[in-house]
N, C-alpha and C positions, 0 to 999 in steps of 0.2 A: 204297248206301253203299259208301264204298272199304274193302277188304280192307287195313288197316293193320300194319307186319311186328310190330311190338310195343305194349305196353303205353306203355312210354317212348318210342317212336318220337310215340305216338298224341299223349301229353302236350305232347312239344315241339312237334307241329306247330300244337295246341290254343294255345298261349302263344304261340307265336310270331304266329300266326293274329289269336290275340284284342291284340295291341297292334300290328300291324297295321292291324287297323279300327279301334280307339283313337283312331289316327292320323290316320288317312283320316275318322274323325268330327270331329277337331277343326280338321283345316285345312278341310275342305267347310263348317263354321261361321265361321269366318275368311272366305274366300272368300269367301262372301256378304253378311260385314261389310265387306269390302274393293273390291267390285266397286262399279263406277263405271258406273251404266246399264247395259251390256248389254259393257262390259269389264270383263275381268277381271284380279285383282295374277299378275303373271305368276311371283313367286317362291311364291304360294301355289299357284296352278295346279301348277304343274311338283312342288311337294308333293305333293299329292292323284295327280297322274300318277302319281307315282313309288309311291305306296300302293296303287294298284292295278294297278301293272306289278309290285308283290314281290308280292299275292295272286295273281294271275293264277301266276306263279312257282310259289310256295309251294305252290298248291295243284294244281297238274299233277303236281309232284314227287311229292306224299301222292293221287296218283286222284281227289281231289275234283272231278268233271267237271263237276258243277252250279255250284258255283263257281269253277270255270278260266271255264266258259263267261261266267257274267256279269261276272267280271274282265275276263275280255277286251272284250266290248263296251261297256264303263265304261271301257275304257284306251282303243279306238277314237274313243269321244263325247267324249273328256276332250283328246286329240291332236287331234281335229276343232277342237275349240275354242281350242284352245293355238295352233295355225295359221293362226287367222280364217277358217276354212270354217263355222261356227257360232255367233251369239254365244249370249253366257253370257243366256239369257232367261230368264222364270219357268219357264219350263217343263223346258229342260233343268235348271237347278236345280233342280228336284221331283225331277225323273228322280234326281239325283248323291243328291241326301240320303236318296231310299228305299232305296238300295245297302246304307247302312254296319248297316241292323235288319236285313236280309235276312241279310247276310253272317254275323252274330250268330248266327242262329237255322241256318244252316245246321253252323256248327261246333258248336252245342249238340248238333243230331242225331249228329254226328260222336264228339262227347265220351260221348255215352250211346247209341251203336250202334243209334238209331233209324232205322227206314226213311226212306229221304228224300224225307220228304209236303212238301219246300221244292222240288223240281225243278221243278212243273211254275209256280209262282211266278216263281222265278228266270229259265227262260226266258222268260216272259211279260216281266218287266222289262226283260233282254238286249234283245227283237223291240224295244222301247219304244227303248230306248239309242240304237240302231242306225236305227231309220226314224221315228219323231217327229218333228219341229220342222224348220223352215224353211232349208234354208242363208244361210248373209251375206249378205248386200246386195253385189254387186262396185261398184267404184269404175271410171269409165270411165278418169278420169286417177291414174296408178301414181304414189305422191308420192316413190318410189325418185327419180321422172326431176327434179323439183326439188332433189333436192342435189348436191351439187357433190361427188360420191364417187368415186373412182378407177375404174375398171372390174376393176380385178385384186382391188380392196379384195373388191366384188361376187362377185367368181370364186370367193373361197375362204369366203364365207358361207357358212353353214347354211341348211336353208328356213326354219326357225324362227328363227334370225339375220333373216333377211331380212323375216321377217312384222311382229317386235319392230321393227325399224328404222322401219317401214312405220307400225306402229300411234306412233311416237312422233312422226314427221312428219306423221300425220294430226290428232294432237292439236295441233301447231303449238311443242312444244317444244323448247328448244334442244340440239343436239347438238353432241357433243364427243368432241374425239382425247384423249385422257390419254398423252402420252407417259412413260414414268417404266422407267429401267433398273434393276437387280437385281446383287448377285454371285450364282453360280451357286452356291455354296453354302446360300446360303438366299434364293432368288427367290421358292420359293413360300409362304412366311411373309412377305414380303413385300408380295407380290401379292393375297395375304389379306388383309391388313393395311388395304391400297390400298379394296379392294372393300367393306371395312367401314365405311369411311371415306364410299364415297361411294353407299351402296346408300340411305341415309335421305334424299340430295337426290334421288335420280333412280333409274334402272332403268342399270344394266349389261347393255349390250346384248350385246357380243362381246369378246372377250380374246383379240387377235393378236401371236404372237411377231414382231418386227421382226429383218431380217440384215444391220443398219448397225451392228452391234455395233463399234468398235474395240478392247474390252480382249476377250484372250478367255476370262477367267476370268469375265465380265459379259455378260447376257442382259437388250434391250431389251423393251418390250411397249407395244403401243396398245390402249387403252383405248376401245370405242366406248361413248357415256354421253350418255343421254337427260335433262336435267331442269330443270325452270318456272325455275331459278335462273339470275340472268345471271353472266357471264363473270368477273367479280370475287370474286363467294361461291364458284364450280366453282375456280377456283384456290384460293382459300383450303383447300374442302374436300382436294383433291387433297394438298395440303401442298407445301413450299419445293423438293423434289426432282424434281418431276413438272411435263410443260412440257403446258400447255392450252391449246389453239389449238379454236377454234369452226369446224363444220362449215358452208360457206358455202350459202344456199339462191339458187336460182337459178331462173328464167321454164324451161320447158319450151323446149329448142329454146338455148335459148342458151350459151354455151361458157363450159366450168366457170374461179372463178374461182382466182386461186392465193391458199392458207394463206400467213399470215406468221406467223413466230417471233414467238415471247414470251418470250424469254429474249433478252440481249444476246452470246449468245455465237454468233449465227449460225444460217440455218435449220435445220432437220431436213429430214429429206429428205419428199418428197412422199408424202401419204397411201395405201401401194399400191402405191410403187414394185416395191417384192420385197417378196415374199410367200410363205409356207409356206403349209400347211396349222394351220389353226387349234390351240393345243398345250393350252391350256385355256378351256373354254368353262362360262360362267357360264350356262347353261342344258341341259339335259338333252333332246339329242335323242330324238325320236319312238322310236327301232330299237336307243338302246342299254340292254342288258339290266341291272340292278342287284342287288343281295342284298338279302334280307331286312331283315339290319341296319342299313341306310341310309335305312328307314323311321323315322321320330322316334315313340318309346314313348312317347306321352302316353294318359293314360288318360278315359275319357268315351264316351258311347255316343250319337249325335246318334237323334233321332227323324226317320221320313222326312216328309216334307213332304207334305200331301195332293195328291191326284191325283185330275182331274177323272172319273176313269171309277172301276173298282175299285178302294179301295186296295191295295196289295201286303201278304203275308202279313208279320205279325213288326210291324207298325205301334205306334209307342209307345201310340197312342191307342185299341188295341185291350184290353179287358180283360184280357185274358192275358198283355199283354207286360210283361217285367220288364227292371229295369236291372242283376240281378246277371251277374256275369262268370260265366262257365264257365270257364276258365283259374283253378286254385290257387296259380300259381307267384307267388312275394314275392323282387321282386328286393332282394338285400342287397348292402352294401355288405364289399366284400374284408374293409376291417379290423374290422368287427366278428366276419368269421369265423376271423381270426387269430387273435383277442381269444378265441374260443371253445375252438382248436387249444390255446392258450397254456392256459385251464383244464384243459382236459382230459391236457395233459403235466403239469401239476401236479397233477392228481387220482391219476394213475396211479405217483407217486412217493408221495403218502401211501400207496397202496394197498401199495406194496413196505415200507412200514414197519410198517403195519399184519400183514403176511404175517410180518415178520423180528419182532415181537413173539408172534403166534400160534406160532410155531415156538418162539422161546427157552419157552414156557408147556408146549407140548408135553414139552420134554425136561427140564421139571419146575424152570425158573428161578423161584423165589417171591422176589426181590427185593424188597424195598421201593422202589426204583425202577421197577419194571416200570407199575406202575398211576399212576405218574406220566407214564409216556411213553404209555403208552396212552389217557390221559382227555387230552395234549395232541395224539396225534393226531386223536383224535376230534372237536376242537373246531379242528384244523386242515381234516378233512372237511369240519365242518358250513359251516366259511367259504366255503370252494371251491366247496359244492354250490349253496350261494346265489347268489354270483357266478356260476355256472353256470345257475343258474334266472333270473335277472336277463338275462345275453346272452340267452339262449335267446328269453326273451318281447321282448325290442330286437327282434330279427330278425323274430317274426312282427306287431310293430306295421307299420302304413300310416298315412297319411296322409289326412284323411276325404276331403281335397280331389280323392281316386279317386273318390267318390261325388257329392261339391256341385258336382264338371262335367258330369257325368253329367245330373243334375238341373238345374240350370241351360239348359244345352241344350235338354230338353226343354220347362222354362215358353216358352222363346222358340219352338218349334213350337206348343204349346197356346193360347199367346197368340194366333196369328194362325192356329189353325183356329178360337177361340171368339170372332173380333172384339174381344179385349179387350188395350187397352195394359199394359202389367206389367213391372214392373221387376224383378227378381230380388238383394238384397244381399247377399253372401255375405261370413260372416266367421268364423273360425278354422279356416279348409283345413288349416293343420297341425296340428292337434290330432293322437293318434293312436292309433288302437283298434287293436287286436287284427283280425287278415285276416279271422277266419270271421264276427266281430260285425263287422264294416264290410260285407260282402258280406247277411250276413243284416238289415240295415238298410236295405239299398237300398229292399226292397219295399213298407215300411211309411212310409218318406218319399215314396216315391213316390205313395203314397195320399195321403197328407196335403196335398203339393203338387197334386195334380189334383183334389182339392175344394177345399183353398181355387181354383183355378182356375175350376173350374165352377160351383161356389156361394157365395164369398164375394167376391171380388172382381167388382165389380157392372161394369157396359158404360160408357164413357165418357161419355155424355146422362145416367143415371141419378148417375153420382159426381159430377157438375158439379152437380144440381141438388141435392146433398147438402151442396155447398160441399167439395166433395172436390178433388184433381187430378184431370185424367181418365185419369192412367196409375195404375190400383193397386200396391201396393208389397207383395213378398213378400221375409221378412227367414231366412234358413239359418244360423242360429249353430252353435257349439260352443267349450265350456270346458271345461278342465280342474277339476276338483275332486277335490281329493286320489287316489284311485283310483277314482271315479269320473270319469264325462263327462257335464255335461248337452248337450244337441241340442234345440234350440228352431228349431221354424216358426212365422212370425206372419206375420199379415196385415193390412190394415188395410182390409178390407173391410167386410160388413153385420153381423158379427157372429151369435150363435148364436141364435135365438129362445127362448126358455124355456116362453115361454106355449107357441108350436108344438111344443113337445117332450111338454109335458104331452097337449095334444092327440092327438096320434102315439099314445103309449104307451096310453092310452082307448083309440083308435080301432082299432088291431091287435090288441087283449087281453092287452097287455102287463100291467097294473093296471086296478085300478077306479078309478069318478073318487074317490073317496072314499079310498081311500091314497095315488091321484098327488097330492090336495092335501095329504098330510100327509106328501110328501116335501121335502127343505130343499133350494135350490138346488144344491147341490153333487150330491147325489142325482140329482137330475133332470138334471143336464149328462153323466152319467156315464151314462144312457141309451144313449147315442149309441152306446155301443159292446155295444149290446145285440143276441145275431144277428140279420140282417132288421131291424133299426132304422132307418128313413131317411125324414128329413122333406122329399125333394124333389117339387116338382109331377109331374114327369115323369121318366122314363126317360131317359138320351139315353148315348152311346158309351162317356163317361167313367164315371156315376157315376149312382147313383137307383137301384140294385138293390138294397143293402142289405147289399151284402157287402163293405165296404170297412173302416169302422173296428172292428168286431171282430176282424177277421185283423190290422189295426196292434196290436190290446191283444194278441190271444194272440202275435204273433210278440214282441214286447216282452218281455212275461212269457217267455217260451220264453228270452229272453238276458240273464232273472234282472233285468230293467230293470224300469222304472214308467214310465207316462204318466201326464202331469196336463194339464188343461185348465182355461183362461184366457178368456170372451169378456166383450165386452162389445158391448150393442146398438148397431149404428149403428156403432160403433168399428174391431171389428176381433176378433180371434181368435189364441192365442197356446197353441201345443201345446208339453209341454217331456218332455223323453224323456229318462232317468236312466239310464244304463250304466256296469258293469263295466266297466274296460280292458281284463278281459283274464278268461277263465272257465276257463285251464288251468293254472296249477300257481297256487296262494292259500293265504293263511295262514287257519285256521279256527278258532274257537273250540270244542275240544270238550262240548255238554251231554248232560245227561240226564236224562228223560221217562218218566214213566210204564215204567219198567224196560226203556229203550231207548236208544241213545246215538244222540248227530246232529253234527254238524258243521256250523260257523253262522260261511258268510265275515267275516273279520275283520272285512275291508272296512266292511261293514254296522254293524258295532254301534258302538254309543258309548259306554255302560256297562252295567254293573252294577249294581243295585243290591238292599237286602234290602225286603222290605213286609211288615207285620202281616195279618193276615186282617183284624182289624178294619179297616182303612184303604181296604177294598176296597170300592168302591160300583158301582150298576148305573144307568145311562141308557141309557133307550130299550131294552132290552134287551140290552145290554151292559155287560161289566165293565168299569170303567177306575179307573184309580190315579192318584194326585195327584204328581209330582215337580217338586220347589222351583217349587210354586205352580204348574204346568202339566197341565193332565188329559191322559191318554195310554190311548188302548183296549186292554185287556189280553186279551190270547189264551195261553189252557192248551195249550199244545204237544202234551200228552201227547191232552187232549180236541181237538184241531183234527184229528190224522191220526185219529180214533177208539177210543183206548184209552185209556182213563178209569181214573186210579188212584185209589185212599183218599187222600180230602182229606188234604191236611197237617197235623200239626199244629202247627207252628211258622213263622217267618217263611218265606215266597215270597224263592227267589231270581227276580230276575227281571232277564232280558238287554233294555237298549234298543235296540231296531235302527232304523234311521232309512234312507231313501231319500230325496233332493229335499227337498221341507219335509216327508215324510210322516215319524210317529213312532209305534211300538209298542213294548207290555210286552209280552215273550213270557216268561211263567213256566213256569221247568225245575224239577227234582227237585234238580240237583248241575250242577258245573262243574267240570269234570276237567282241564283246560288249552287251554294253545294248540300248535298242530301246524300245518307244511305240508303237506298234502295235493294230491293228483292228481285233479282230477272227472275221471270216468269217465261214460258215458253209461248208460241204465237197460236201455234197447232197447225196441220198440216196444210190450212187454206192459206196462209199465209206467210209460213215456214219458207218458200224460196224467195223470199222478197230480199232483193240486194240490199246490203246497206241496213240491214236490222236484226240487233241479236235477240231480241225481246221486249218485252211490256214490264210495267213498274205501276204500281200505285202510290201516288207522292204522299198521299196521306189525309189530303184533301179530299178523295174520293174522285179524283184525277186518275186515267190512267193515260200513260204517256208510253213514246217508242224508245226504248233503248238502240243507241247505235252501235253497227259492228264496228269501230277503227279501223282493222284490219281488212274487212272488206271492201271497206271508201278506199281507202290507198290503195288498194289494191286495184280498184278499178280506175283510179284517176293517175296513179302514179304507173302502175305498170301495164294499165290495159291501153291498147292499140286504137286509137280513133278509128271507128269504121269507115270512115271517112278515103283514111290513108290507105287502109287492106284492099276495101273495094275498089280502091278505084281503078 
């Protein structure tokens, strides 16, 4: 591992690093979508190049030698191919897509000062890069010698100019001069302009300054431009200022023909007459070196693509691989940290008013106006810290659509190592969580999505004869609900068996049969996420151990969320995951327990209300209370953490807290108000404690338990009296 000079050094090279690969995952998935046989889109390529000509960079700069090394033989295979010494086969495309996990796992060790058990991986991949696959096929006849191109045109190409030319006259398309002049003041917003214009008919081959200029505040340029369209649509595209003349093809051997103008005002001069050295080139030669920031920050992490021999370490389909980032950094947006500067100059002017009232109080001003300036700047405080709390949590919100690319990504590798067609729907990318619940989410979706992969969505023979499509359908939602988010996976695959769940649970000593039958559907689906629960026949890479949906419930719970589950036989399956936006600064309901106080996210509750003892009835062995006609299972606060007070004697207050459709009475002693609060974490002596997402200082110099919601309900509304399993 490299010797990094700082802490901060470490971080930026980590961030930089990780959108980087980000990058280079999302065009090597492009790529693949865009390659044509065994060609490849040359504006994607030269992407993907340039991503791993800035790691290759990047990571010499920071010592990172395991990955300088496979950068570089990734830029080598990737320039082999951009030049036609290689096509883009399956093969070398395994090769490019196992790159962007490797690379992953190599900065994770980086970011936590782990030994680097990636080296001997990565070179193994590198030797692969670099000596694999077949070179091109050579052509005996060079299709250069069929056009009718100037020889000086030729002279000042590029080789990659030349290769691009080559591959478009092999394809048989038409080629085109774009003549079109510029003032020199703004040529190259122009020539931008130009290029945008005609990069969706065809390919921009080369971009040559012309020195037939006569104004000379005016700079001409030829356009070399490959594309299916005939000579009427390429003028059109080109627009009314730009003169297009078609590149003539011609028998091998015989004498080039001459261009005619397309304008009435007289030729232009011959393709090539004079000539410079090329001044802007729409493609990115092999040797010239780039910056980091030239790389496109998209976010998404590709899975590498199986390999016939070993797979390579860091493999999405390996059990240990995760989709979350190691990079912390949330890029924001300038004005909303203006927006922040701007509170905090206003804060620090209340503060000097504040100071100049303490002071007159000091030298003994008892005004009757003093306690009027001071209780208005108190409540001029209290506005500013809100709107202060409010930016603050803007800034650390993302985007879920960091993660539903991520994931995405990966069904389209999963799909075609499990044989199975699947579609992937993804809808509300913008939704937007909180950075540490978006990152601690990754892992839990990503379970979900590699079962329904492996066990719900059935093989293409099996959903035809089901009267299915034969492409299964996997649907990624997210909504907004008020301060919550739901997050739903569905599938439309075989659905969840019940009868095999009852089975299961017999079968490992879960329950006897005798209380599995006298549990109620909902019961029994909620198995699933019981440790070591798993009703698959076999074993296999993804899934069948039995460790997969209890680590999605406790990581859930762990971010004060809920899961609930949906199947239906034969149908399909539909998970829905209930989140906070946000688990760091909240408004909280103060109560009090059994001669304790708590703090109970606003978020959660819905009301209040008072209940008689008498009103209190018990099913099943549970209490539950009636409101406006709806029964709701009631949990003693004080008796759920274990300190049982003298029954009441008067009406139960009692707080409704509601998740998703889930609803609970949680009966307190008193209700002391509401307050914002700071969760604080517990630390790990006391981090598994059910029922607590963390600690709060009320301001009093009180510290108090924040409650999880999510996990109370969870354990009163969906967990199984032991009672009933044991027995």
């Amino acid at each position: 591992m490299a010797d990094h000079p700082s802490q901060k050094a470490l971080a930026e090279f980590i961030s930089e690093a990780q959108e980087t690969i980000e990058a280079l995952d999302e065009d090597l998935v492009r790529l693949e979508d865009t390659r044509q046989g065994e060609e490849a889109d040359p504006d994607t390529l030269n992407a993907v190049f340039r991503a791993a000509h800035s790691l290759k960079g990047l990571s010499a700069m920071f010592g990172v030698e395991r990955m300088t090394r496979l950068a570089h033989a990734l830029e080598d295979r990737l320039d082999e191919v951009r030049m036609g010494r290689r096509p883009l086969d399956a093969a070398t495309l395994g090769l490019l897509l196992a790159a962007p996990a490797l690379f992953g796992k190599i900065i994770g060790e980086e970011a936590a000062h782990k030994p680097p058990d990636t080296a001997e991986a990565a070179d193994e991949l590198a030797a692969k890069l670099r000596g694999s696959g077949e070179p091109a096929a050579t052509v005996a006849t060079d299709p250069l010698a069929e056009i009718g191109l100037d020889d000086a045109v030729r002279a000042v190409l590029t080789e990659y100019e030349e290769h691009r030319l080559r591959a478009n006259a092999r394809r048989g398309v038409h080629l085109y001069r774009v003549r079109v002049g510029f003032d020199l003041a703004s040529f190259d917003t122009g020539l931008d302009e130009l290029k945008k214009r005609l990069k969706p008919a065809g390919e921009v081959i080369s971009t040559l300054p012309a020195s037939d200029a006569t104004d000379p505040n005016a700079i001409s340029f030829d356009v070399l431009f490959g594309s299916a369209e005939g000579l009427d649509r390429a003028r059109a595209v080109a627009g009314p200022s730009a003169v297009v003349d078609e590149i003539p093809r011609r028998r091998q051997g015989a004498a080039p023909r001459e261009s005619t103008a397309l304008d009435t005002g007289g030729a232009p001069p011959a393709l090539g007459a004079s000539r410079v050295a090329p001044l802007l080139e729409p493609s990115l030669p092999h040797s010239l070196p780039l910056s980091v920031e030239e790389a496109i920050a998209i976010q998404g992490a590709v899975p590498p693509r199986a390999d016939p021999g070993r797979p390579p370490q860091g493999s999405a389909s390996s059990p240990d691989a995760s989709l979350r980032s190691v990079s912390q950094a949330v890029r924001v947006d300038i004005h909303k940290l203006d927006r922040l500067m701007n509170l905090v100059g206003e804060l620090v002017l209340v503060k000097t008013s504040l100071l100049e009232i303490a002071e007159r109080l000091r030298a003994g001003d008892e005004s009757t106006t003093l306690g009027l300036e001071l209780h208005r700047e108190s409540r001029s405080l209290d506005r500013k810290l809100n709107e202060l709390q409010g930016g603050i949590l803007e800034v650390r919100m993302v985007p879920l659509g960091q993660i539903f690319d991520k994931l995405a990504r990966m069904v389209r590798k999963l799909g075609r190592d499990l044989a199975k067609q699947v579609e992937l729907e993804v809808a509300g990318s913008d939704v937007e969580l909180d950075k540490l619940l978006v990152e601690d989410l990754s892992d839990p979706l990503m379970h979900l999505i590699r079962n329904a992969l492996d066990h719900a969505i059935e093989p293409p023979d099996v959903r035809l004869r089901a009267g299915k499509p034969p492409a299964g359908k996997i649907t990624l939602s997210a909504t907004q609900k008020g301060s919550h988010v739901l997050i739903a996976v569905e599938d439309d695959g075989a659905g969840i068996d019940e009868r095999r769940i009852r089975e299961v649970a017999v079968q490992r000593g879960l329950a006897s049969p005798e209380a599995v039958a006298q549990l109620s559907r909902r019961e029994v689906m909620n198995l699933i996420f019981v440790p070591g629960f798993s009703t698959a026949q076999k074993v296999t890479a993804l899934s069948g151990r039995g460790v997969g949906m209890d680590v999605v419930k406790n990581n859930i719970a762990a971010m004060s969320g809920i899961i609930d589950l949906h199947t239906t036989l034969g149908k399909g399956t539909r998970f829905e995951i209930t989140l906070p936006v946000t688990l760091a600064i909240i408004r909280a309901l103060v109560v009090e327990a059994a001669g304790r106080t708590y703090a109970v996210p606003l978020n959660s509750v819905l009301e209040i209300v008072t209940v008689e003892p008498s009103e209190l009835r018990t099913i099943e062995m549970r209490e539950v209370i009636t409101v406006r006609g709806a029964t709701l299972p009631l949990v003693r606060l004080g008796r759920f953490f274990g300190t049982p007070a003298d029954p009441p004697r008067g009406p139960l207050f009692v707080v409704v807290v509601g998740l998703a459709q889930e609803r609970l009475g949680v009966a307190v002693d008193g209700v002391v108000g509401q307050q914002d609060i700071v969760v604080k974490p517990l630390g790990r002596a006391l981090a598994g404690v059910r029922g607590i997402a963390g600690a709060t200082d009320l301001g009093n110099r009180r510290t108090v338990l924040v409650l999880d919601v999510g996990a109370i309900i969870e354990e009163v509304v969906h967990g199984v009296p032991r009672a009933e399993v044991d027995a």
